[in-house]
C-alpha positions as CSV (number, residue, x, y, z in Angstrom):
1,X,-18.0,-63.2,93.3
2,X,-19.6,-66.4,93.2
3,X,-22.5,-66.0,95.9
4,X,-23.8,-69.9,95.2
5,X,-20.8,-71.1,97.2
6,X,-22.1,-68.7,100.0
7,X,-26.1,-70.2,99.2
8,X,-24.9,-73.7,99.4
9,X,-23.1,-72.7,102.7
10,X,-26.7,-72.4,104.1
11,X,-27.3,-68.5,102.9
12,X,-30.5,-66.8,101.7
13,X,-29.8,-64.7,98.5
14,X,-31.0,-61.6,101.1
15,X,-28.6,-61.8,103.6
16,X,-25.3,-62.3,101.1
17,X,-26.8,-58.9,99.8
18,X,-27.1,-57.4,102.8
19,X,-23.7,-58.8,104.6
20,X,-21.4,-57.7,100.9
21,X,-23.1,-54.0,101.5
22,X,-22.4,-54.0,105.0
23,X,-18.7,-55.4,104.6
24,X,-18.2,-52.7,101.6
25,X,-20.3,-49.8,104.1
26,X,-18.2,-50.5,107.5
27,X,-20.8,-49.2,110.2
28,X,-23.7,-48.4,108.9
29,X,-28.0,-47.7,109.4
30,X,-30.2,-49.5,107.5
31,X,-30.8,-46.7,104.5
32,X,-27.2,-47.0,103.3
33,X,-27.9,-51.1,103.5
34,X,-30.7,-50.8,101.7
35,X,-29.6,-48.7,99.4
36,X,-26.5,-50.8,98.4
37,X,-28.2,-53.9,99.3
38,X,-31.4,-53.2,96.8
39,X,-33.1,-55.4,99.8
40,X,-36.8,-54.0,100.4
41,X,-37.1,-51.8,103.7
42,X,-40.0,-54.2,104.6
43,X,-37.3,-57.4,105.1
44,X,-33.8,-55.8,106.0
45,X,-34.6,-55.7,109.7
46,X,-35.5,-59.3,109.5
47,X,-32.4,-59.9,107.4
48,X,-30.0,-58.5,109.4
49,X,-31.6,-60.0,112.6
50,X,-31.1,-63.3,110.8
51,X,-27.4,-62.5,110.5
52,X,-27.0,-61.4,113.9
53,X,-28.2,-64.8,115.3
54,X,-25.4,-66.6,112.5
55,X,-22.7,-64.2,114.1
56,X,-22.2,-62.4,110.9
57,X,-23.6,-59.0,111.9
58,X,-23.1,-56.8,114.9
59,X,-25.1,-53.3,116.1
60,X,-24.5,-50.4,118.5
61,X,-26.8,-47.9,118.9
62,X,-25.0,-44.2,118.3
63,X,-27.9,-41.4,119.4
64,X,-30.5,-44.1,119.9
65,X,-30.0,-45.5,116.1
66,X,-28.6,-49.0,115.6
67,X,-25.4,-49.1,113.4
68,X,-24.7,-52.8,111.6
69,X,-21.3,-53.8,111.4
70,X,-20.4,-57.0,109.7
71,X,-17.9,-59.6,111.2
72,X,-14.8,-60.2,109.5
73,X,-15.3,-63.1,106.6
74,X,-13.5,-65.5,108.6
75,X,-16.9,-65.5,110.9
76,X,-18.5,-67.5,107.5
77,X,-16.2,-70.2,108.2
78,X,-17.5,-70.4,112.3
79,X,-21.0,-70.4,110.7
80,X,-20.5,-73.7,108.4
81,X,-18.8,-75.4,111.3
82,X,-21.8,-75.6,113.3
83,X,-23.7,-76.0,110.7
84,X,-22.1,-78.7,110.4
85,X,-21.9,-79.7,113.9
86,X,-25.8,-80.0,113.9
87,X,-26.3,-81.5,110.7
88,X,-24.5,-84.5,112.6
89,X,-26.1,-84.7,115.1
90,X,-29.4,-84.4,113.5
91,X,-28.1,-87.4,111.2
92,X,-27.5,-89.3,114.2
93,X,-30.8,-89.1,115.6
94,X,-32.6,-89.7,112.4
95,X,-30.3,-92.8,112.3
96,X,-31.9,-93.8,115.3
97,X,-35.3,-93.2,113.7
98,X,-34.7,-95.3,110.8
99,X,-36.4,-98.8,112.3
100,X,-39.1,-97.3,113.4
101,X,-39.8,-95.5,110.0
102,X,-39.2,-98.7,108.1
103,X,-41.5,-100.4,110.4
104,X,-44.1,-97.8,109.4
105,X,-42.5,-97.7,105.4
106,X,-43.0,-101.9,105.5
107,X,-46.7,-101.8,107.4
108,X,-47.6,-99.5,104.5
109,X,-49.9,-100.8,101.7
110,X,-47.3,-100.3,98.6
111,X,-48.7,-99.2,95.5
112,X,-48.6,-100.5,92.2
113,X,-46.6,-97.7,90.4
114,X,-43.5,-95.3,91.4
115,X,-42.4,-92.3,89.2
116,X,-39.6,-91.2,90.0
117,X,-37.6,-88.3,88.2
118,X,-33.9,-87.7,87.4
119,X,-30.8,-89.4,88.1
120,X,-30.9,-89.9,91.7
121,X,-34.4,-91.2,91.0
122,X,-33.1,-93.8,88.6
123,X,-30.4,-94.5,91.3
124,X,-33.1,-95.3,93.8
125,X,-35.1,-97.5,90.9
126,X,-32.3,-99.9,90.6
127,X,-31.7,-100.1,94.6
128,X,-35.4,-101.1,94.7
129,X,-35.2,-103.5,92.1
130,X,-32.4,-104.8,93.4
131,X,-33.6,-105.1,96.8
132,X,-37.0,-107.1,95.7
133,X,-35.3,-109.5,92.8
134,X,-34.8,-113.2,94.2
135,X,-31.8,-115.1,93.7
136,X,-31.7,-116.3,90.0
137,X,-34.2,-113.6,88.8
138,X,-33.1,-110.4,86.5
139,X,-34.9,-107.7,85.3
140,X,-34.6,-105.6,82.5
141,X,-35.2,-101.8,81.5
142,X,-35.0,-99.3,78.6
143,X,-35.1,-95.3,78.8
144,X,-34.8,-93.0,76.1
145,X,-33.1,-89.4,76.7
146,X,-35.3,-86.4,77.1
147,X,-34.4,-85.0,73.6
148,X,-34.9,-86.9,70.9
149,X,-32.4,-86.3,67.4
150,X,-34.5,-84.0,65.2
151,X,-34.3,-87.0,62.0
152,X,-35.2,-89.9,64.0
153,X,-37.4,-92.1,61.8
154,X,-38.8,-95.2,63.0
């Protein structure tokens, strides 16, 4: 199973563990969990209290012992929705932010050099360059890829 989709979905690697075991266990106390989970006694609780509060997990307590229950799959679906939902709105209010931080970004004494690293930072190079180059003026620039051919002579 390819648990990455389920991280990307905004999962820790400790609660997939912990909600597979529990959808392979049915009901079930935490030493069977931890058990088929291989999560550390120490964290489950906080694991599966995590889960509860994402509507993934659900307890009763049976002669004064909680018994998890995972929520059907489906559930995972519910969870990414309103994850979703507030990533939005969180967007939107950041987008109301934005003048205010390039106010503070432009008031700012720039410095003289910028690394940046990767693709996206080469992506954000050029946008820079771009915005700062006057009508008429070009620039150029020259990388090299991070592995060099083994018989490169110069």
């Amino acid at each position: 199973m390819e648990i990455e989709l389920l991280k990307e979905a905004g999962f820790t690697e400790g609660e997939i563990k912990v909600y597979l075991a529990l959808l392979e266990l049915g009901p079930s106390t935490t030493g069977p969990i931890i058990e088929k989970s291989g999560i550390a006694k120490s964290i489950v609780y906080q694991i599966l209290e995590k889960l509860i509060q994402k509507g993934l997990v659900s307890y009763i307590i049976k002669e004064k012992t909680k018994n998890y229950q995972a929520a059907e799959p489906s559930k995972i679906l519910d969870f990414i929705d309103e994850r979703k939902s507030k990533l939005d709105e969180n967007r939107k209010k950041v987008e109301n932010m934005l003048p205010e931080l390039m106010m503070k970004h432009k008031s700012a004494k720039e410095s003289e050099v910028m690394i940046f690293e990767g693709f996206k930072g080469m992506i954000t190079v050029h946008e820079h360059t771009y915005e700062k180059l006057k009508e008429g003026e070009e620039y150029f620039y020259m990388g090299i890829t991070p592995e060099q051919p083994k018989h490169y002579h110069a």
